[in-house]
Backbone atoms as SQL, in Angstrom:
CREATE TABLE atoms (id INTEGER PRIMARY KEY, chain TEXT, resi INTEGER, resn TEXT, atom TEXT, x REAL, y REAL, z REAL);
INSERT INTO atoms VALUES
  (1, 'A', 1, 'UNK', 'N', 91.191, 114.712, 88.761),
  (2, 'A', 1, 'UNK', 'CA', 92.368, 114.122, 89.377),
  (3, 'A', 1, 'UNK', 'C', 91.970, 113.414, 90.666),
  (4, 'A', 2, 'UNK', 'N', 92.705, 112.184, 90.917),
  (5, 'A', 2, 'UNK', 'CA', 92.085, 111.640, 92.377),
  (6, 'A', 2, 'UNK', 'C', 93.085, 111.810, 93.038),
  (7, 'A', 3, 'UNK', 'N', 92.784, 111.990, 94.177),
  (8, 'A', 3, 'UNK', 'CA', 93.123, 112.389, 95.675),
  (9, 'A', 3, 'UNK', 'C', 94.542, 111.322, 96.234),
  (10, 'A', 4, 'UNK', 'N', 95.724, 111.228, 96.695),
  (11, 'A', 4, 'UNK', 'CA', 96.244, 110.498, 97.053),
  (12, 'A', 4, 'UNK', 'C', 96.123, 109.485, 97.651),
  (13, 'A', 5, 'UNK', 'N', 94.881, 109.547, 99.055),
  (14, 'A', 5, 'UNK', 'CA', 94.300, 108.403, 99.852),
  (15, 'A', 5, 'UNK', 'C', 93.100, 107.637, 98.979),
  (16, 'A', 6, 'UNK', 'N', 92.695, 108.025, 98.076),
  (17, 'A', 6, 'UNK', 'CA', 91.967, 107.847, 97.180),
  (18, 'A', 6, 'UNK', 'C', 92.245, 106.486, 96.694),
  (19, 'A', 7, 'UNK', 'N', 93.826, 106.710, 96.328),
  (20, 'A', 7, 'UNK', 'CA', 94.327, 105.294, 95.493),
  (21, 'A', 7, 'UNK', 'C', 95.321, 104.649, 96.777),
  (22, 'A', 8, 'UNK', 'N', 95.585, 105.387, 97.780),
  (23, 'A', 8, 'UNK', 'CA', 96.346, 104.678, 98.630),
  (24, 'A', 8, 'UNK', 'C', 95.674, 104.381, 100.131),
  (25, 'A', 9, 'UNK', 'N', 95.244, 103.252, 100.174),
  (26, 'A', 9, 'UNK', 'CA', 94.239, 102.537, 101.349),
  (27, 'A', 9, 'UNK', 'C', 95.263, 102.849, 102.719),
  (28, 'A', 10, 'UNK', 'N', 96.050, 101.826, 102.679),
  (29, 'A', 10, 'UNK', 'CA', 96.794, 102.292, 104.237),
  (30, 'A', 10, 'UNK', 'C', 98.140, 101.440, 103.791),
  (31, 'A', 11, 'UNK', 'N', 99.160, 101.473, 104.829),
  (32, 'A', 11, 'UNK', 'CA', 100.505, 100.807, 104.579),
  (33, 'A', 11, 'UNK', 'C', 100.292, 99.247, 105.193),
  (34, 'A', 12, 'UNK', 'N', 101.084, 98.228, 104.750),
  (35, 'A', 12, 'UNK', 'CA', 100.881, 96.882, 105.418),
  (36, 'A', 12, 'UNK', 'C', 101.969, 96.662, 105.720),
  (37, 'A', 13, 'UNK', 'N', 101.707, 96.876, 107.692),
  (38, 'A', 13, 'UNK', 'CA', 102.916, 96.259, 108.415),
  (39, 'A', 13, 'UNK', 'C', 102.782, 95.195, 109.030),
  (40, 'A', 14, 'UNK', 'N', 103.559, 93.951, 107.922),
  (41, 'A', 14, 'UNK', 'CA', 103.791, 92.537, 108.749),
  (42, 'A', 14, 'UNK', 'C', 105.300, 92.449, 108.547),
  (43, 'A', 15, 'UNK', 'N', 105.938, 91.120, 109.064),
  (44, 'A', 15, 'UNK', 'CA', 106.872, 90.544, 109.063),
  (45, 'A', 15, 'UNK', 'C', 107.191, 90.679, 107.610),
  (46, 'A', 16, 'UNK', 'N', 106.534, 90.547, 106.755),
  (47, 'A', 16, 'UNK', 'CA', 107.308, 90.149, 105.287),
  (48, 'A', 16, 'UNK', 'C', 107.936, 91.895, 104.723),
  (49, 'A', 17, 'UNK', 'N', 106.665, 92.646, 104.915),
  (50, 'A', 17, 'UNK', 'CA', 106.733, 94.255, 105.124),
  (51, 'A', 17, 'UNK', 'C', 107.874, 94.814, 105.716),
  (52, 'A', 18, 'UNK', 'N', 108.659, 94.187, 106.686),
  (53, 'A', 18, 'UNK', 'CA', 109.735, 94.841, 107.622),
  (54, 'A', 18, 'UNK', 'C', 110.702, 93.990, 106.779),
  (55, 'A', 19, 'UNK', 'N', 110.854, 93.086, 106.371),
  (56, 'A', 19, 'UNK', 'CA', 111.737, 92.447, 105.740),
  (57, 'A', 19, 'UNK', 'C', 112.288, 93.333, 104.009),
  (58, 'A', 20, 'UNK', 'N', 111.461, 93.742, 103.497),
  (59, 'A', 20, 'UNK', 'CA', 111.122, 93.915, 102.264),
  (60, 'A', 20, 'UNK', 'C', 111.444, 95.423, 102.538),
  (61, 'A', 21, 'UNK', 'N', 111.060, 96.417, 103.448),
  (62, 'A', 21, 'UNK', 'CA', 111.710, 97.662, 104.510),
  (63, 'A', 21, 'UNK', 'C', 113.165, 98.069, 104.171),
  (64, 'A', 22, 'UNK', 'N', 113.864, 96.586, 104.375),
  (65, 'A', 22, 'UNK', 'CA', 115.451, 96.944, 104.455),
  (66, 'A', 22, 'UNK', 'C', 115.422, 97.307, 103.372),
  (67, 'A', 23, 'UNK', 'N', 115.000, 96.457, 102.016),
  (68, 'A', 23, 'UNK', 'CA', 115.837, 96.093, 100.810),
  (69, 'A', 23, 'UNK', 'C', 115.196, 97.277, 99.747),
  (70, 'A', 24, 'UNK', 'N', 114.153, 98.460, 100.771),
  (71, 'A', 24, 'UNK', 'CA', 114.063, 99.669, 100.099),
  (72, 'A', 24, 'UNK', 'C', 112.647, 99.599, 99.306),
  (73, 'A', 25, 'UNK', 'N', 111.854, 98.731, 99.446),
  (74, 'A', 25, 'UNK', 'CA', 110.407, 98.482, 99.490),
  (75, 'A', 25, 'UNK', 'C', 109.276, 98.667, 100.215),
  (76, 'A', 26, 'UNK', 'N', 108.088, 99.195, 99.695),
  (77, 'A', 26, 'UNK', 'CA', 107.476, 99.505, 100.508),
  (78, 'A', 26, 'UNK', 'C', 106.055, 98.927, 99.804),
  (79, 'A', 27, 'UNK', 'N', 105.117, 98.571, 101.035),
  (80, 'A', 27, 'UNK', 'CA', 103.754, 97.334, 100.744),
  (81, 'A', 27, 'UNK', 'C', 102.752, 98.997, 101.363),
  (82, 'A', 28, 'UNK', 'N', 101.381, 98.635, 100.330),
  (83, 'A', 28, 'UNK', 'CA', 100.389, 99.196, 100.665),
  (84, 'A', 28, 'UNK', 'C', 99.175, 98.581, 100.118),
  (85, 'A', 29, 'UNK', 'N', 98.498, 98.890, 100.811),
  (86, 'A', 29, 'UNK', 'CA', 96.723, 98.347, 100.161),
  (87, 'A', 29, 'UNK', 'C', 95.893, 99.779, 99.665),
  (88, 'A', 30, 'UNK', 'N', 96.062, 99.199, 98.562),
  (89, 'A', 30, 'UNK', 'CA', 95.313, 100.298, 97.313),
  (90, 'A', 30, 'UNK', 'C', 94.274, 99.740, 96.557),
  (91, 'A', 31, 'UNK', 'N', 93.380, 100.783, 96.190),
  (92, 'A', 31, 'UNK', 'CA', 91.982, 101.038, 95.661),
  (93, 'A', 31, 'UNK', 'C', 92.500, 99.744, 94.655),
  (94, 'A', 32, 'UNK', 'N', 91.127, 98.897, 94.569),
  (95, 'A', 32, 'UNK', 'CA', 91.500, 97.579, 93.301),
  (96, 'A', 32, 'UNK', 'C', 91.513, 98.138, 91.747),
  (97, 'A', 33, 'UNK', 'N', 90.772, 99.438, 91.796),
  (98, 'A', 33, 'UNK', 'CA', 90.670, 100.088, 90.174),
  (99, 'A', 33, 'UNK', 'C', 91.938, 101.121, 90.258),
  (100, 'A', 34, 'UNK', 'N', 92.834, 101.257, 90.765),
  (101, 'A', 34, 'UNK', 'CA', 94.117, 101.985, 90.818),
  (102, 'A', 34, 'UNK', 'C', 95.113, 100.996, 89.764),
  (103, 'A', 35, 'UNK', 'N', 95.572, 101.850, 88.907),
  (104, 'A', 35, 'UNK', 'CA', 96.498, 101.751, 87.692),
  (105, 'A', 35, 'UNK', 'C', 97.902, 101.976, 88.748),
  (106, 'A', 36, 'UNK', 'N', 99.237, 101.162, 87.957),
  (107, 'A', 36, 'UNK', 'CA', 100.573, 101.289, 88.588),
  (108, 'A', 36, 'UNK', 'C', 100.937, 102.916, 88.492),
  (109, 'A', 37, 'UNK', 'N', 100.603, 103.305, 87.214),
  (110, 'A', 37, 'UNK', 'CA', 100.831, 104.969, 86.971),
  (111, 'A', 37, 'UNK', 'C', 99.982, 105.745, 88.479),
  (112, 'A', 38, 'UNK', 'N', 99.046, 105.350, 88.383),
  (113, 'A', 38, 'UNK', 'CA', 98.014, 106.575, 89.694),
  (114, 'A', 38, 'UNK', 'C', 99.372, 105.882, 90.719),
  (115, 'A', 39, 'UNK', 'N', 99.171, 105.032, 90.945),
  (116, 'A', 39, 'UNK', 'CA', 100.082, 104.196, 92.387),
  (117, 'A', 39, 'UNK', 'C', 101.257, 105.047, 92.521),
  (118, 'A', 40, 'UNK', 'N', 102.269, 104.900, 91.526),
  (119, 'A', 40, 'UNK', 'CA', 103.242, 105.473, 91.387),
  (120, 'A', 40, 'UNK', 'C', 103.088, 107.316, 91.596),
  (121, 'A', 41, 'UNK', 'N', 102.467, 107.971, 90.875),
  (122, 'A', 41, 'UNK', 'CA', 101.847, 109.265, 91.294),
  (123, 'A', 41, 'UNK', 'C', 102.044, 109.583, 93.091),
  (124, 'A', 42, 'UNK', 'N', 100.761, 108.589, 93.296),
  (125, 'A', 42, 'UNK', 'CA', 100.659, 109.073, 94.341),
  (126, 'A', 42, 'UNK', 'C', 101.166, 108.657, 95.510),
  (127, 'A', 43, 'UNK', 'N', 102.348, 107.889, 95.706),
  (128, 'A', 43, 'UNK', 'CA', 103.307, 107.406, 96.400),
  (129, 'A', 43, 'UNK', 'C', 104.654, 108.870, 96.567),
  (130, 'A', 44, 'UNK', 'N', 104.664, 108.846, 94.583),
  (131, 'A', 44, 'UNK', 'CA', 105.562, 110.173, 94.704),
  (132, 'A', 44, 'UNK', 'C', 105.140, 111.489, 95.606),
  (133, 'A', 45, 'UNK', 'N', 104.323, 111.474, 95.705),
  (134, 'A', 45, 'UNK', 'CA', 103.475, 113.041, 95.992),
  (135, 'A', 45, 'UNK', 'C', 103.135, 112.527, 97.685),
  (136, 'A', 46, 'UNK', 'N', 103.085, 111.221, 98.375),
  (137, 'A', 46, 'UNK', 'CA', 103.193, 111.399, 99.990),
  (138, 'A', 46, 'UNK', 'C', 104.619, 110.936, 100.598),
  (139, 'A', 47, 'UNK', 'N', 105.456, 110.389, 100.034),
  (140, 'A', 47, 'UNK', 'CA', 106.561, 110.214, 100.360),
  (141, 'A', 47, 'UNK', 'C', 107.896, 111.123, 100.011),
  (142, 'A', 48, 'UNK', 'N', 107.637, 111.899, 99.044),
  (143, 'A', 48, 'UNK', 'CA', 108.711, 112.919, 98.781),
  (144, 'A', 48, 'UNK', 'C', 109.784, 112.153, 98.086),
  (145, 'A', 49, 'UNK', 'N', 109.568, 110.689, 97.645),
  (146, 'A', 49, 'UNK', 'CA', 110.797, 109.988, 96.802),
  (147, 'A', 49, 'UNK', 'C', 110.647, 109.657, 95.774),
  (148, 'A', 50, 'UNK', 'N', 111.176, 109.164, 94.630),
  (149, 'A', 50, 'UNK', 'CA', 111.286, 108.843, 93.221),
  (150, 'A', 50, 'UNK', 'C', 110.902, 107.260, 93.241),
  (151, 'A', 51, 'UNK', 'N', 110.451, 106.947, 92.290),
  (152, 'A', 51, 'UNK', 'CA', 109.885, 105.547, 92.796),
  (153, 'A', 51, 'UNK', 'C', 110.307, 104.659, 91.231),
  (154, 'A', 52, 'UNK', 'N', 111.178, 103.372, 92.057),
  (155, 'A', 52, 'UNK', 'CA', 111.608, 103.201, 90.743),
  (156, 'A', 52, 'UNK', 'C', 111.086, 102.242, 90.217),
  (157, 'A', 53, 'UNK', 'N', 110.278, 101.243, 90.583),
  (158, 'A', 53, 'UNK', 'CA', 109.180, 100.283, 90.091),
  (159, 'A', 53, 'UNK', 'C', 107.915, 99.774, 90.707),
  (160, 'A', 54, 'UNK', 'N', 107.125, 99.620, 90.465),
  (161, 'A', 54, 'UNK', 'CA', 105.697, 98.860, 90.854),
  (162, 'A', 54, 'UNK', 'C', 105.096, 97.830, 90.546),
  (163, 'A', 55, 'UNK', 'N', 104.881, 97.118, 91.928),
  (164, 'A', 55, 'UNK', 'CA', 104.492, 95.736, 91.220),
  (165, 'A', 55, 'UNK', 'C', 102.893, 95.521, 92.254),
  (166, 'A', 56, 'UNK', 'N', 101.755, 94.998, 91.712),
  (167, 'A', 56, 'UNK', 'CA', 101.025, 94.684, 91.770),
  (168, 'A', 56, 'UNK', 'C', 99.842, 93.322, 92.362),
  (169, 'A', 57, 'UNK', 'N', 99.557, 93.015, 93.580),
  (170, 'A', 57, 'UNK', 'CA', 99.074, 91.886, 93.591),
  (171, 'A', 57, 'UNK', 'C', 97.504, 92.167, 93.717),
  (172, 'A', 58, 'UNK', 'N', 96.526, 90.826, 93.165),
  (173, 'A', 58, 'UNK', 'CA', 95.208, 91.394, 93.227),
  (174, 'A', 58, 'UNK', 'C', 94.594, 90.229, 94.393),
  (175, 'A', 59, 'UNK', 'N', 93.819, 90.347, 95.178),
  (176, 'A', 59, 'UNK', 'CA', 93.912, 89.117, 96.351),
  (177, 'A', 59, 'UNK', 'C', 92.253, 89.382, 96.140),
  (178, 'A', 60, 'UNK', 'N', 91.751, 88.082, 95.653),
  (179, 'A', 60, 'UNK', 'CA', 90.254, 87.799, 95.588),
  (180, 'A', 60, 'UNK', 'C', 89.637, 87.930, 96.842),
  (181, 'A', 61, 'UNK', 'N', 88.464, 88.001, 96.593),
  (182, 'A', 61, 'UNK', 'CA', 87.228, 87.925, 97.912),
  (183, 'A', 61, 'UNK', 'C', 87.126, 86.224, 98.436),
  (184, 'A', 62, 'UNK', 'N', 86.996, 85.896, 99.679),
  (185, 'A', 62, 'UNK', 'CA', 87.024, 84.731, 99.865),
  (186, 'A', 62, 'UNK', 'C', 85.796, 84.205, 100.616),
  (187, 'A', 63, 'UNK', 'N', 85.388, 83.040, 100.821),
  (188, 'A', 63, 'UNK', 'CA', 84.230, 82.841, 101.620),
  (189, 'A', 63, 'UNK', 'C', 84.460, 82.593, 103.184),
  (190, 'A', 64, 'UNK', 'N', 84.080, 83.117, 103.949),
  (191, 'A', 64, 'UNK', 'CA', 83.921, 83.876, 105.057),
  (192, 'A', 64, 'UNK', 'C', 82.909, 82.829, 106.123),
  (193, 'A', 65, 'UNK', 'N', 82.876, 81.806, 107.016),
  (194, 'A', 65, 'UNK', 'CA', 81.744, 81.297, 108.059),
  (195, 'A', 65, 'UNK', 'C', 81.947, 81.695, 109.748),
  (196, 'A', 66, 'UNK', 'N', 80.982, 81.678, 109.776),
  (197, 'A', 66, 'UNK', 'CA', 81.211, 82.366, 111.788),
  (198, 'A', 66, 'UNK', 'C', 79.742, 81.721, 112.240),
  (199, 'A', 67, 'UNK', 'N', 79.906, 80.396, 112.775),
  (200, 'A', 67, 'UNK', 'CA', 78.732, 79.716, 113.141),
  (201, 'A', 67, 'UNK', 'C', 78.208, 78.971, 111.888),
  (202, 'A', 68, 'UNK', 'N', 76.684, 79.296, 111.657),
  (203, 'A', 68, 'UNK', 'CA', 76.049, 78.921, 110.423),
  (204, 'A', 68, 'UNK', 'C', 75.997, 80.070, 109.646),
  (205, 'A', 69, 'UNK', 'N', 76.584, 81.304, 109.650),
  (206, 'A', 69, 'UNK', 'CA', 76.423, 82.644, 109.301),
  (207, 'A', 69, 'UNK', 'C', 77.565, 82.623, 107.779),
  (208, 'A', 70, 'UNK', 'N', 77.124, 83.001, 106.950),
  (209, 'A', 70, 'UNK', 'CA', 78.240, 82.764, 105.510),
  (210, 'A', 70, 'UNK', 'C', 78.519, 84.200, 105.184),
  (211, 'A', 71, 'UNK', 'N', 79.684, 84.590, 104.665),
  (212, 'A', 71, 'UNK', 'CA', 79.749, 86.062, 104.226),
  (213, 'A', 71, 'UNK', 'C', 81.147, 85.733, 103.528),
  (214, 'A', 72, 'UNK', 'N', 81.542, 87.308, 102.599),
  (215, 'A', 72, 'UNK', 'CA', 82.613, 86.971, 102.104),
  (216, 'A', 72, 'UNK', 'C', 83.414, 88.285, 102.322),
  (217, 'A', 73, 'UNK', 'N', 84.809, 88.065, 102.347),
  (218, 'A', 73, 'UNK', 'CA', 85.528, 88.984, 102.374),
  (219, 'A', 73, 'UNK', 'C', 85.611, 89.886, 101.313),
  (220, 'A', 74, 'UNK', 'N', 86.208, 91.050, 101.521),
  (221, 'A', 74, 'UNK', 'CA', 86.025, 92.296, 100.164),
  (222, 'A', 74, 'UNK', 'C', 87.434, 91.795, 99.449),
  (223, 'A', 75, 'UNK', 'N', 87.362, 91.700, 98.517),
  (224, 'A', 75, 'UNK', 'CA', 88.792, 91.864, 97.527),
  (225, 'A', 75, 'UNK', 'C', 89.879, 92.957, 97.626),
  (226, 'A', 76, 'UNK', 'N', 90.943, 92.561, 97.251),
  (227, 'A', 76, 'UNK', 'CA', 91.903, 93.628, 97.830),
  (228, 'A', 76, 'UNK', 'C', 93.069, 93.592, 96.654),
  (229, 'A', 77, 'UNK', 'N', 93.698, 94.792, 96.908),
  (230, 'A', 77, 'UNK', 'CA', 94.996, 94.649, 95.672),
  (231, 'A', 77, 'UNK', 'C', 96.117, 95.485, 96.468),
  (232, 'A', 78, 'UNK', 'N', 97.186, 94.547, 96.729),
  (233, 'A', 78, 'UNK', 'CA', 98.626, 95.143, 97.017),
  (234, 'A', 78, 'UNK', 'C', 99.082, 95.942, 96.399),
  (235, 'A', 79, 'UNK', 'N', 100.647, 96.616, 96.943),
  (236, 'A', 79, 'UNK', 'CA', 101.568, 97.345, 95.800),
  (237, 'A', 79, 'UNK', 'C', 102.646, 97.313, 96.775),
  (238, 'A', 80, 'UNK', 'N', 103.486, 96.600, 96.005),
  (239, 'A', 80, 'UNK', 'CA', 104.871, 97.013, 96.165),
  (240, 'A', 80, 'UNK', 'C', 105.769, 97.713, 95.339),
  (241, 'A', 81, 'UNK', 'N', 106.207, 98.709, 96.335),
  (242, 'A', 81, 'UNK', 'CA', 106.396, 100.018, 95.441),
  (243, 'A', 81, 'UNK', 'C', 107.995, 100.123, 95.874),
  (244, 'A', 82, 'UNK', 'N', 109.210, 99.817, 95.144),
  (245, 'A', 82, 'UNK', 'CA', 110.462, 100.024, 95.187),
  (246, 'A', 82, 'UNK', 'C', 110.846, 101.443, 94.988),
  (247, 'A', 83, 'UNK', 'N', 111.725, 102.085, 95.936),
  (248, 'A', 83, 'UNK', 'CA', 112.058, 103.638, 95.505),
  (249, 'A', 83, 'UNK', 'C', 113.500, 103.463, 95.027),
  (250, 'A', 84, 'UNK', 'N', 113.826, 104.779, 94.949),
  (251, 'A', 84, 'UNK', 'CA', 115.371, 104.402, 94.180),
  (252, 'A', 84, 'UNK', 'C', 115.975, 104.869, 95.562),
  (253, 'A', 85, 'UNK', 'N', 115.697, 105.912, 96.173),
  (254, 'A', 85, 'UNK', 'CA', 116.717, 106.053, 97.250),
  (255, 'A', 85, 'UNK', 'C', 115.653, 105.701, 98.729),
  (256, 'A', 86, 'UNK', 'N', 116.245, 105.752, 99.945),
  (257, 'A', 86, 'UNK', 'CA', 115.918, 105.184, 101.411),
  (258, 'A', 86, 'UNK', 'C', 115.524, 106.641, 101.968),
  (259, 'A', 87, 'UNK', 'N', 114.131, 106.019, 102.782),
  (260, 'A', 87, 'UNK', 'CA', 113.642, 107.101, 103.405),
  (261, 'A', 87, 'UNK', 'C', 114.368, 107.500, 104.571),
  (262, 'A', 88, 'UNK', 'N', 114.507, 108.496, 105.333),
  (263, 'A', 88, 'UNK', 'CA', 115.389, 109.084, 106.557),
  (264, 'A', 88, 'UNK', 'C', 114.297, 108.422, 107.359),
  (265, 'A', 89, 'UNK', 'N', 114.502, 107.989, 108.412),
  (266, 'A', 89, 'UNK', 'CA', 113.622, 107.023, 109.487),
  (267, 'A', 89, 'UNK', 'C', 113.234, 108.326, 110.987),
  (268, 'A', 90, 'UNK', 'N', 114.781, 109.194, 110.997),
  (269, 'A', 90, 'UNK', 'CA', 114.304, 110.204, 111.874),
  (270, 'A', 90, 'UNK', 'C', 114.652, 110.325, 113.400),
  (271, 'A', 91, 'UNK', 'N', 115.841, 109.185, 112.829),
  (272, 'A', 91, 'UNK', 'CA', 116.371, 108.616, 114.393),
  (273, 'A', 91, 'UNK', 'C', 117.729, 108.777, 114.528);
């Protein structure tokens, strides 16, 4: 069985993230070999909520210059993860 942080990298807070917040969505950067099922799993199991769909983006590696120096960025894969009900914020 894998580990929750395993498949869940960290949360992504931008502008589009706080927007997407209200409407009961939530953005994370997850492992690129993570299935919607593991995602879903393990969203259920750190958030304590029912999760009612998952959607997926995969964001390629890109080429990278700093001077004459070339490198490339690591590849990455989103998740937006819709719950059915709103988290208590605690305020």
């Amino acid at each position: 069985m894998t580990k929750i942080f395993d498949v869940i990298r960290k949360p992504l807070l931008t502008e589009k993230g706080q927007l997407l917040r209200e409407k009961n969505i939530q953005v994370f950067e997850v492992a690129t070999w993570a299935s919607k099922h593991q995602i879903r799993e393990a969203v259920e199991l750190l958030l304590q909520s029912k999760v009612k769909s998952v959607r997926t983006v995969r964001i390629p590696s890109r080429t990278k210059r700093l001077g004459r120096f070339v490198g490339t960025s690591s590849p990455r894969k989103k998740a937006y993860v819709e719950l059915a009900e709103a988290i208590p914020t605690g305020e």
